[in-house]
N, C-alpha and C positions, 0 to 999 in steps of 0.2 A: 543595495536598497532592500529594506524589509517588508512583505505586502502586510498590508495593516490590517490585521483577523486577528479577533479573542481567542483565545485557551479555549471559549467554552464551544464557540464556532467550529474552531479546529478539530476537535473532538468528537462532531456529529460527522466528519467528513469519512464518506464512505468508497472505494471502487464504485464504479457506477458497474448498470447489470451486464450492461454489453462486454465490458472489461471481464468480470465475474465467470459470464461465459464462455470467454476466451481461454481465459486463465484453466478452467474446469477442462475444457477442451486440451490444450495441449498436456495436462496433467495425466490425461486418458492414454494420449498417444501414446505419451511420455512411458506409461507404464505397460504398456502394447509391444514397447520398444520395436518402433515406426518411425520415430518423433526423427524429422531431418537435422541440417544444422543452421536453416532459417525460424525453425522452429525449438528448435534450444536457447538461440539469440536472444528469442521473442521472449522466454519462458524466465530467463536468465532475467530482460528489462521488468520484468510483472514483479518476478521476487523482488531483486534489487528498492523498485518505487515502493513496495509494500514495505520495506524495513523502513526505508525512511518514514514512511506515513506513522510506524509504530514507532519510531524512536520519536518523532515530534510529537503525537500525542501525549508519549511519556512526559517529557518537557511541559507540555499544558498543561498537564494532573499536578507537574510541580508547581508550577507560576499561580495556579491555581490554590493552590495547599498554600502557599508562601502568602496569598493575597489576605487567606483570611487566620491566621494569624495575628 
């Protein structure tokens, strides 16, 4: 099942800031080399969600180019 959101929708979709800071946070640690292996885990799901976020948007800039055509 597909959730039903526009390309254009899709598109403004941001991390929210709590996420942002999270993310900024183990980044720190990360480079402290501190950073546990609950915190690699964590570090590891933030990247991961962020590629998808970027590979879907790419798809909307397509679906979107293709619409107006």
């Amino acid at each position: 099942m597909r959730p039903n959101i526009s390309p254009e929708t899709l598109l403004t979709l941001r991390p929210s800031g709590e996420n942002q800071a999270r993310v900024a946070e183990l980044i720190a640690v990360e480079h402290e080399g501190t950073i546990s292996p609950d915190q690699v885990s964590a570090l590891d799901e933030f990247m991961q969600l962020e590629h998808l976020r970027i590979m879907a948007k790419a798809r909307a800039r397509v679906r979107i180019q293709l619409q107006d055509v």
